[in-house]
N, CA, C and O of each residue as an XYZ file, in Angstrom:
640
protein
N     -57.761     78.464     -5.079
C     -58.451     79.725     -5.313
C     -59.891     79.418     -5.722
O     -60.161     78.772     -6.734
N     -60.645     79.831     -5.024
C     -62.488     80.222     -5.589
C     -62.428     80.806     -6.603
O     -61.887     81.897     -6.427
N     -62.839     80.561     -8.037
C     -63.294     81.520     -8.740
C     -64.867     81.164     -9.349
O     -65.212     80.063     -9.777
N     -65.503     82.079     -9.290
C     -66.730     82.630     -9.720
C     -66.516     82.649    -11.030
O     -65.479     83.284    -11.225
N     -67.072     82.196    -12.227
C     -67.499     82.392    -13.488
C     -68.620     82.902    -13.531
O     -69.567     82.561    -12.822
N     -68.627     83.916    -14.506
C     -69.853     85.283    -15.053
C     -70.694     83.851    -16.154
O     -70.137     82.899    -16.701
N     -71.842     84.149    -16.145
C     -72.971     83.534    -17.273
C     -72.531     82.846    -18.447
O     -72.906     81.743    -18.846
N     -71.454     83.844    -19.100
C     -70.907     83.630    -20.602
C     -70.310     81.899    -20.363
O     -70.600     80.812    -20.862
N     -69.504     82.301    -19.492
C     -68.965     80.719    -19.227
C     -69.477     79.672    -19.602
O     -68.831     78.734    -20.069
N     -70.894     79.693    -19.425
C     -71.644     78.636    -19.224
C     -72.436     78.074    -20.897
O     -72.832     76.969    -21.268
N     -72.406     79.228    -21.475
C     -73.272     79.068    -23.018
C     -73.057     77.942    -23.639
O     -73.832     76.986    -23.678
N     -72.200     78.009    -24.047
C     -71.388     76.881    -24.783
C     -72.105     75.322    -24.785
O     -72.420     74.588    -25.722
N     -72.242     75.123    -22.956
C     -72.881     74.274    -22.783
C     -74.106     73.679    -23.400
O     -74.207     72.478    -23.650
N     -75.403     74.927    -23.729
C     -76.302     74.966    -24.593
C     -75.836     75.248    -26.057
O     -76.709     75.128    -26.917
N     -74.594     75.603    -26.457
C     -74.593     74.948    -27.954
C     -74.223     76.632    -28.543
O     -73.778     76.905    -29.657
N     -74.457     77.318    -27.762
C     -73.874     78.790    -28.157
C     -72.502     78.772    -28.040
O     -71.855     78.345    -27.083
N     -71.957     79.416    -29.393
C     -70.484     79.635    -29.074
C     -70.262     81.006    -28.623
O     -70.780     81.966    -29.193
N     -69.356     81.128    -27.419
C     -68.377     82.322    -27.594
C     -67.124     82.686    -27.914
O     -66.328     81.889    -27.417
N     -66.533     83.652    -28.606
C     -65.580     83.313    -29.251
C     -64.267     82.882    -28.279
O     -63.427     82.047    -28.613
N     -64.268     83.619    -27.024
C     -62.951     83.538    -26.645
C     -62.657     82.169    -25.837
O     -61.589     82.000    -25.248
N     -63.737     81.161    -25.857
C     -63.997     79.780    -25.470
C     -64.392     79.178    -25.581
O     -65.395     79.532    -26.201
N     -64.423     77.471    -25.293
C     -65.585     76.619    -25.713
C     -65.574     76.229    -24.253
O     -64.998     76.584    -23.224
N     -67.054     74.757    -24.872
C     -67.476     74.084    -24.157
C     -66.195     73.006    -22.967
O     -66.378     72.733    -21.781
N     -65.018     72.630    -23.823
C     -64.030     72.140    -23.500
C     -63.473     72.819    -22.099
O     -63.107     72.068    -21.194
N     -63.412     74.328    -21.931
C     -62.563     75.023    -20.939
C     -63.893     74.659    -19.170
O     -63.544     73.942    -18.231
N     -64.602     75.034    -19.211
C     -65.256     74.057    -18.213
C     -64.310     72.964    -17.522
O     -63.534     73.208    -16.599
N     -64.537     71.541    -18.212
C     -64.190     70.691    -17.882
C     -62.381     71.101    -17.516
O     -61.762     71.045    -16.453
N     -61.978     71.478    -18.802
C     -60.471     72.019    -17.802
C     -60.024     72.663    -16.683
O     -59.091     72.371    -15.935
N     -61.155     73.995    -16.641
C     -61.066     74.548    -15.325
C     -62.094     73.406    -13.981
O     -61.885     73.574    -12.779
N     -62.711     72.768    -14.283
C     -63.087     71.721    -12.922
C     -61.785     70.382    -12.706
O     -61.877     69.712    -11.677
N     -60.546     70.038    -13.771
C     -60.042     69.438    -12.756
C     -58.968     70.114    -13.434
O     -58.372     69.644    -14.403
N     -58.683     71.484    -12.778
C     -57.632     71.914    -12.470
C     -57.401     72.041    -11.028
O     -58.161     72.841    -10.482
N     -56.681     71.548    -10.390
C     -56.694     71.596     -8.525
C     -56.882     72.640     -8.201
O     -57.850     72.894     -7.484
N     -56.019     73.601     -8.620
C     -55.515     75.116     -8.117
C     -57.246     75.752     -7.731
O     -57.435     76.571     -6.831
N     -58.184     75.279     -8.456
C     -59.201     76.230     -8.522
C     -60.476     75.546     -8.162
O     -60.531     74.354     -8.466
N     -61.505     76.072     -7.573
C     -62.768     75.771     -7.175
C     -63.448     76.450     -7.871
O     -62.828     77.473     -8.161
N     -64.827     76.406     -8.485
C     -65.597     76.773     -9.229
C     -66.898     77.144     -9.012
O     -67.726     76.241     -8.888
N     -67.179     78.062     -8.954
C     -68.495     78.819     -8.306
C     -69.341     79.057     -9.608
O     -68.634     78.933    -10.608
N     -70.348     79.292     -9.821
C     -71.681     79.888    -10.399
C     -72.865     80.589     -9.717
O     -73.263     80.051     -8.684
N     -73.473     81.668    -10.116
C     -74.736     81.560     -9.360
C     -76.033     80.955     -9.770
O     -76.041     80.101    -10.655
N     -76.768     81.213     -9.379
C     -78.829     79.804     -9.590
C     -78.577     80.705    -10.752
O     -78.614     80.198    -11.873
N     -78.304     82.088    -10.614
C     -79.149     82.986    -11.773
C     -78.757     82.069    -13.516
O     -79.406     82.334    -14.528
N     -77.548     80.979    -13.492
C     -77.162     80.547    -14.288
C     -77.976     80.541    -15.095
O     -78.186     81.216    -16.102
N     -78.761     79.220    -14.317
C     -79.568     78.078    -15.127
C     -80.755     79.163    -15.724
O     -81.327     78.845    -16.767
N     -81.085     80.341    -15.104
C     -82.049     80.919    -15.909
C     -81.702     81.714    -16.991
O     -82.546     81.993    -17.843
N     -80.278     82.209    -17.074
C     -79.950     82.803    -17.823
C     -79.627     82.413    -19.371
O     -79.653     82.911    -20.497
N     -79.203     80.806    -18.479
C     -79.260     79.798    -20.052
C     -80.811     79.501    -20.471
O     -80.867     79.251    -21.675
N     -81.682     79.469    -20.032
C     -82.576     78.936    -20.300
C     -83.351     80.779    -21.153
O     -84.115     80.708    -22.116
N     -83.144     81.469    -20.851
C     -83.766     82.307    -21.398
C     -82.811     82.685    -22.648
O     -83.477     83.159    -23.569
N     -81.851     82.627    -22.840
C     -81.067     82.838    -23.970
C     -81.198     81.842    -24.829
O     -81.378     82.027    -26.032
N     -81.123     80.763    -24.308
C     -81.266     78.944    -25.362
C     -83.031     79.551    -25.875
O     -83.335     79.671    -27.062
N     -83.664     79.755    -25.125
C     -85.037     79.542    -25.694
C     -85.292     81.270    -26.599
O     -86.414     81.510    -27.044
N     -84.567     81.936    -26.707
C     -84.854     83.275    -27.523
C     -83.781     82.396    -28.966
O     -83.773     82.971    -30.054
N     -83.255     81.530    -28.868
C     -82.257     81.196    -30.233
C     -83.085     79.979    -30.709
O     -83.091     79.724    -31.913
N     -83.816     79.178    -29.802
C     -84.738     78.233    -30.351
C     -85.451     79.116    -31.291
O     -85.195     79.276    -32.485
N     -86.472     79.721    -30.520
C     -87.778     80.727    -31.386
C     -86.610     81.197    -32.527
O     -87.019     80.701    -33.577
N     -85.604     81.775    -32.751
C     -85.237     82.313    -34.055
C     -84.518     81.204    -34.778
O     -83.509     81.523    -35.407
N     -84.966     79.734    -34.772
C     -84.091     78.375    -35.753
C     -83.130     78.660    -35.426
O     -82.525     78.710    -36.497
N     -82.222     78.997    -34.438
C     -81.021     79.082    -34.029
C     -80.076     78.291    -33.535
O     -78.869     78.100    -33.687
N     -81.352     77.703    -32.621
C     -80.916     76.085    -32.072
C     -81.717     75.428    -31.399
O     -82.505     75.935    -30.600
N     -81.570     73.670    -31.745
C     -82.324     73.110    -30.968
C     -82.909     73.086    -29.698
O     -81.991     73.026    -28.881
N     -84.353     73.110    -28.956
C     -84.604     73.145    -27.900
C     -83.781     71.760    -26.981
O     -83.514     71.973    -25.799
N     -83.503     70.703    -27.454
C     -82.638     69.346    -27.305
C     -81.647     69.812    -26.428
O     -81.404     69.455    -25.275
N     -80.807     71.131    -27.526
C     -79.514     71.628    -26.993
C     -79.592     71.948    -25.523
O     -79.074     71.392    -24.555
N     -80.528     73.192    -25.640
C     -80.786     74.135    -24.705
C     -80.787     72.908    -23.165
O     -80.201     73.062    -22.093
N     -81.685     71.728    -23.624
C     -82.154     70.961    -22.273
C     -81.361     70.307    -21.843
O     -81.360     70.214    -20.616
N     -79.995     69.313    -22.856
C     -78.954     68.825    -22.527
C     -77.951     69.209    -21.649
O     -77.527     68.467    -20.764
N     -77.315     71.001    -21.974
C     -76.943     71.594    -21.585
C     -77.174     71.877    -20.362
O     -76.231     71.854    -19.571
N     -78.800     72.291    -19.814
C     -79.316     72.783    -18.692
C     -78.861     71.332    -17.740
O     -78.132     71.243    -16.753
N     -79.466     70.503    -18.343
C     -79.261     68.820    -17.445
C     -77.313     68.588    -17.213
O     -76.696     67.923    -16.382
N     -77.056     69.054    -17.817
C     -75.723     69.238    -17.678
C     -75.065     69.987    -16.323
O     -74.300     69.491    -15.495
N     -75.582     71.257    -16.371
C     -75.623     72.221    -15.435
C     -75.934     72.027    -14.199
O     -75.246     72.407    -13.251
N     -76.822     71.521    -14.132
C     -77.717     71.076    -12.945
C     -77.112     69.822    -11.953
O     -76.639     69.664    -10.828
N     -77.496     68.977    -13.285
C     -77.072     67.537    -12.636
C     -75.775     66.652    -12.489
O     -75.418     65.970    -11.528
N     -75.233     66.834    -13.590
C     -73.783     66.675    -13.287
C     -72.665     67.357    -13.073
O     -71.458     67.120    -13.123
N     -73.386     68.313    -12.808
C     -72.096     69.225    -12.350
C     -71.386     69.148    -10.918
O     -72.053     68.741     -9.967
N     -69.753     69.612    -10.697
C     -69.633     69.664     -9.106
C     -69.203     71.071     -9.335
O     -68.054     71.354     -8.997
N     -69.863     71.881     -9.793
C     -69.647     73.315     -9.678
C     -70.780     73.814     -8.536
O     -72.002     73.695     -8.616
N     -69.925     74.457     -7.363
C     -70.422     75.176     -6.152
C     -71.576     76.359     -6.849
O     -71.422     77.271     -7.661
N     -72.737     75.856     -6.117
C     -73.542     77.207     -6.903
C     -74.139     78.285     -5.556
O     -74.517     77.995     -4.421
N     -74.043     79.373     -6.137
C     -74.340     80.084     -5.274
C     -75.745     80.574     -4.992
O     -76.276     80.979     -6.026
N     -76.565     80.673     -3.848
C     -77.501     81.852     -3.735
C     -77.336     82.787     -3.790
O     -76.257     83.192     -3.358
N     -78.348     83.792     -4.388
C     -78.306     85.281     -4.517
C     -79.302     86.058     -3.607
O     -79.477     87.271     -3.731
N     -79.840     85.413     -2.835
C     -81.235     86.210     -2.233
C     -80.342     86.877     -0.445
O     -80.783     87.907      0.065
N     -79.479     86.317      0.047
C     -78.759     86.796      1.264
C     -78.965     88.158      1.286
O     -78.535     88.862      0.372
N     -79.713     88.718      2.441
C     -79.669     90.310      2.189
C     -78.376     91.045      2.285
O     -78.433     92.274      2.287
N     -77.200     90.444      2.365
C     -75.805     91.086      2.454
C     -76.066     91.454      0.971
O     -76.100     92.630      0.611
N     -76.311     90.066     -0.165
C     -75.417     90.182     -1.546
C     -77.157     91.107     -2.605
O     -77.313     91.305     -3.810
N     -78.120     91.427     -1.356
C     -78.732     92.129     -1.827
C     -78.557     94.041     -2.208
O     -78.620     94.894     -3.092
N     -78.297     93.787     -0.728
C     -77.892     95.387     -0.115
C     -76.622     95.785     -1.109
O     -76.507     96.936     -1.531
N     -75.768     94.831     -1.415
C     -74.053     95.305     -2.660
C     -74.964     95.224     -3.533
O     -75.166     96.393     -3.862
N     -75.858     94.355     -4.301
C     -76.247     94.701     -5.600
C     -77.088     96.203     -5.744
O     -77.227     96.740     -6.843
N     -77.547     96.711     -4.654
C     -78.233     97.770     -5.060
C     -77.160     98.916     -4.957
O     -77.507    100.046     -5.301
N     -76.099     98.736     -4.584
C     -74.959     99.860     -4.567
C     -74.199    100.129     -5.756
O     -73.677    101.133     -6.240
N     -74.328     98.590     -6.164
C     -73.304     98.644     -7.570
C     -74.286     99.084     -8.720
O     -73.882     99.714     -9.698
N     -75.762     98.669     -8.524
C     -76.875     98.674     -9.462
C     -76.512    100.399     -9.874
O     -76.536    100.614    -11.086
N     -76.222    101.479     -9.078
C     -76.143    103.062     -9.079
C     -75.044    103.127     -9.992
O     -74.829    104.295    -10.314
N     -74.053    102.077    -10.679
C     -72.934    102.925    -11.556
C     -73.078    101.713    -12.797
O     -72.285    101.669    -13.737
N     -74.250    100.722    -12.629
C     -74.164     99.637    -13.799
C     -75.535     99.493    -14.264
O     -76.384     99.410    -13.376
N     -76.003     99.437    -15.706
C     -77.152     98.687    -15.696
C     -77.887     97.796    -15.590
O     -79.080     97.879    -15.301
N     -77.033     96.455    -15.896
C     -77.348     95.575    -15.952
C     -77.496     95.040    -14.328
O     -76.675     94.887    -13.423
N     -79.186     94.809    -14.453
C     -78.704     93.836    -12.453
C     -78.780     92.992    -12.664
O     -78.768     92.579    -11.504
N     -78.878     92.069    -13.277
C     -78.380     90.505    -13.067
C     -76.725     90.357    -12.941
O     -76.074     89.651    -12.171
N     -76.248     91.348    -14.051
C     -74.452     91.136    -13.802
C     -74.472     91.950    -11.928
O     -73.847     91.410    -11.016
N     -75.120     92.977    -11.762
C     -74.546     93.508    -10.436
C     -75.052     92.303     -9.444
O     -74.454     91.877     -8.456
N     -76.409     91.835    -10.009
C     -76.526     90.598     -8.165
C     -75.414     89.655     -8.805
O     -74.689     89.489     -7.824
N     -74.972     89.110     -9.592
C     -74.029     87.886    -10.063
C     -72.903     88.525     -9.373
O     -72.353     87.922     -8.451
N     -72.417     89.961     -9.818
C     -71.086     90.164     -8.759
C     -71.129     90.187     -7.351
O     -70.097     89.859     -6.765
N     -72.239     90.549     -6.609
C     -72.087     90.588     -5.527
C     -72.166     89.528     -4.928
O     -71.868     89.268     -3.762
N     -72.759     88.605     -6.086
C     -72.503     87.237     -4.905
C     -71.366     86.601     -4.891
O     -71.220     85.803     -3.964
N     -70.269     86.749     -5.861
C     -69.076     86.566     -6.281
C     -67.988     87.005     -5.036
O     -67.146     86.272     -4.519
N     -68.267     88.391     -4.733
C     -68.060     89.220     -3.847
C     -68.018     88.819     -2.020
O     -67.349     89.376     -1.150
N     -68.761     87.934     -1.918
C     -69.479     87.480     -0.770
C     -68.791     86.107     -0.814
O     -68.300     85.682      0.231
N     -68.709     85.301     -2.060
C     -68.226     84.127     -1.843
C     -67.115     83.464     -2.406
O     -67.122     82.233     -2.396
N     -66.043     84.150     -2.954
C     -65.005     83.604     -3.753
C     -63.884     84.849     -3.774
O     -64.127     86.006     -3.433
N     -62.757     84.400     -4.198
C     -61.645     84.825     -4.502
C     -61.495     86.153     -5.260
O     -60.867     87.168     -4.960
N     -62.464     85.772     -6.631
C     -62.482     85.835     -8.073
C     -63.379     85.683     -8.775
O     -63.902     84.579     -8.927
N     -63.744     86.675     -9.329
C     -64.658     86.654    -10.181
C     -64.181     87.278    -11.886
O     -63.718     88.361    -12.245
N     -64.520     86.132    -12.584
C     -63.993     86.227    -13.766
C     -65.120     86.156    -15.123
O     -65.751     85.109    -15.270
N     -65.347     87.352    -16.132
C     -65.668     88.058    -16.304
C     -65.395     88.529    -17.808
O     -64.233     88.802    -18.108
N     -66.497     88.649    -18.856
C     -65.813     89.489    -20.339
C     -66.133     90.180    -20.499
O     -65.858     90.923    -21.441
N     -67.369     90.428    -19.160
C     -67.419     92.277    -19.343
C     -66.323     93.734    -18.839
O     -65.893     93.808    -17.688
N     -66.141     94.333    -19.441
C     -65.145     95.232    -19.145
C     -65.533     96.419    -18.517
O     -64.521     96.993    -18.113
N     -66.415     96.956    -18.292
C     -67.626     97.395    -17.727
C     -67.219     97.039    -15.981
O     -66.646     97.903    -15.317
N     -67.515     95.965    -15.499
C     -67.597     95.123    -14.400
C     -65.793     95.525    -14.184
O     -65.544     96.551    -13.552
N     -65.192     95.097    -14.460
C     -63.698     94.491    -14.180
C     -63.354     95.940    -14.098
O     -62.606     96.206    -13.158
N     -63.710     96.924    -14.837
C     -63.030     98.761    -14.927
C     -63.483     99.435    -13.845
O     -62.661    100.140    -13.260
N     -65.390     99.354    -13.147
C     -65.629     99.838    -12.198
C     -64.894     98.957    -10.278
O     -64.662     99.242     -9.103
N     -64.865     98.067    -11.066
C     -64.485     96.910     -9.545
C     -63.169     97.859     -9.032
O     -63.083     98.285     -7.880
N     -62.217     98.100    -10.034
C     -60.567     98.817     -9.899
C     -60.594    100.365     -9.284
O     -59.757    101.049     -8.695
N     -62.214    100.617     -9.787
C     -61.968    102.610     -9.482
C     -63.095    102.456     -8.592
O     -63.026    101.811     -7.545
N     -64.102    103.029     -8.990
C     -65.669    103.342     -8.425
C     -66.217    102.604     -7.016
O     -66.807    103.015     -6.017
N     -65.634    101.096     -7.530
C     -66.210    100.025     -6.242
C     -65.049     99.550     -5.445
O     -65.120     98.986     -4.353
N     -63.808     99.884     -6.211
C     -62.798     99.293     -5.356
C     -63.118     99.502     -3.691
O     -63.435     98.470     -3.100
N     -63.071    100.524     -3.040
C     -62.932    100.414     -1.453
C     -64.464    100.092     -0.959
O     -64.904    100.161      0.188
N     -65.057     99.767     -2.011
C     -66.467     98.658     -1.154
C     -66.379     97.551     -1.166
O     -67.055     96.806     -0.456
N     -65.104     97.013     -2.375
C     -65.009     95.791     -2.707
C     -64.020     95.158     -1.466
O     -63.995     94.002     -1.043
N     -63.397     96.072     -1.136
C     -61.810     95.891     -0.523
C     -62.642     95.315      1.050
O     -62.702     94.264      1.688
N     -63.111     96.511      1.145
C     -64.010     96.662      2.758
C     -65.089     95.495      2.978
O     -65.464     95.400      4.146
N     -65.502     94.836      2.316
C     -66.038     93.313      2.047
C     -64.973     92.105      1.878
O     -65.059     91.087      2.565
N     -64.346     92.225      1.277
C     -63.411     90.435      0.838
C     -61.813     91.352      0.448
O     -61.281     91.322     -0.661
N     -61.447     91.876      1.274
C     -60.173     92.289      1.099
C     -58.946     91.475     -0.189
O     -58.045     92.017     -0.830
N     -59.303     90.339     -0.182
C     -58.524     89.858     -1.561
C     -59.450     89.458     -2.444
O     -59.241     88.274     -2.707
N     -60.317     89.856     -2.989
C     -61.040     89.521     -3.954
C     -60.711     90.469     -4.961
O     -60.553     91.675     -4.772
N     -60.621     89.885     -6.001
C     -60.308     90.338     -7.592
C     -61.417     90.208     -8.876
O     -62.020     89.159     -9.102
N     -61.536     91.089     -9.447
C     -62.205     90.507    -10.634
C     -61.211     91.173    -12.146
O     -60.791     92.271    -12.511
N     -61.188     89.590    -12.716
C     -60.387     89.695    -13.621
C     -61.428     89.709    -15.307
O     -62.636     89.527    -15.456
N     -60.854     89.864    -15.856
C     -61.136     89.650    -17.685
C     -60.573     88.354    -18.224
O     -59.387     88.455    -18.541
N     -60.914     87.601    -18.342
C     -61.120     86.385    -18.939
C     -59.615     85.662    -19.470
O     -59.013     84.615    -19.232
N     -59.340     87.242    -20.583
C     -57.910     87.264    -21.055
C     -56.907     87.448    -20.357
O     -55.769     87.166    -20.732
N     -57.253     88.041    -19.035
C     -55.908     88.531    -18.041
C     -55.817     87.199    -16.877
O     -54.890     86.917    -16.119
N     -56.924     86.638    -17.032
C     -57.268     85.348    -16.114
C     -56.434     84.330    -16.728
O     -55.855     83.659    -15.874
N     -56.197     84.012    -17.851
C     -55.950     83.002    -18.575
C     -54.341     83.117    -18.675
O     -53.719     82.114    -18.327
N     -53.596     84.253    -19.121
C     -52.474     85.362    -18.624
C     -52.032     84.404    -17.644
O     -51.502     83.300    -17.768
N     -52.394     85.129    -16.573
C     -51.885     85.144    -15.310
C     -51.899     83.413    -14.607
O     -50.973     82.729    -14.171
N     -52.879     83.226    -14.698
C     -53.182     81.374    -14.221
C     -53.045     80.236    -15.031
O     -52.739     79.190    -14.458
N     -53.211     80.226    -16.258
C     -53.590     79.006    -17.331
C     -52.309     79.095    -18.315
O     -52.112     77.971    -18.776
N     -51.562     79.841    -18.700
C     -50.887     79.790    -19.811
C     -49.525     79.602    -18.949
O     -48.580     79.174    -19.612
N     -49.299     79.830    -17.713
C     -47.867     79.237    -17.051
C     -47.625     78.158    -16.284
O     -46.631     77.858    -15.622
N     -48.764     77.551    -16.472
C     -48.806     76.227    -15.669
C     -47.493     75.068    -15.600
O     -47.611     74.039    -14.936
């Protein structure tokens, strides 16, 4: 299975915790067979603009922020995606009409375009994908899912 990881995934790496994971689940989900691992470019900027708003407030080392990024970048074998394809342009401006955030709507649509699964702690994303976007979602990648993090973990990781 392709799955797409949303931004949050990635924090950790730069030294931010989130609660419902660490830095550790990465490396578990890359050699788990069952699964392939997607990101989009928008990653590396997203870490880099969040690491550097927690630098400026003594939050955390700029060290972190760069380790992390070099992490991301360079040793990673996580599949990264482009976002500029005018397919995963044209879905972000459809979904952009029921969400605010467009970085999460271009991140889903490229998810959308290139994976299984897209997995996700916004609830927001995962509630409209089921009602609002379902038959645009369907009519694009007929088995594509986007799950919640907790229902991901549920369903794939805890019955292994």
């Amino acid at each position: 299975m392709k799955i797409f990881l949303d931004s949050s995934f990635f924090f950790p790496l730069i030294s931010i915790s989130v609660k419902e994971f660490n830095k550790q689940l990465i490396s578990d989900l890359l050699k788990d067979k069952r699964f392939t691992i997607c990101r989009s470019e928008l990653v590396t900027f997203e870490l880099s603009v969040k690491g550097t708003k927690y630098v400026n407030e003594d939050l955390l080392k700029i060290e972190d922020v760069i380790d992390g990024l070099n992490t991301l970048v360079y040793d990673s074998i996580i599949q990264v995606i482009m976002f500029y394809h005018s397919e995963i342009q044209v879905l972000t401006a459809f979904l952009r009409k029921n969400h605010s955030d467009f970085i999460d709507c271009l991140t889903l649509a490229s998810a959308i375009y290139n994976s299984d699964a897209f997995i996700t702690l916004d609830r927001s994303l995962e509630k409209n994908s089921t009602s609002i976007w379902n038959e645009k979602l369907t009519e694009i990648n007929e088995e594509f899912q986007v799950f919640l993090w907790k229902d991901f973990k549920k369903q794939f990781l805890l019955e292994k």
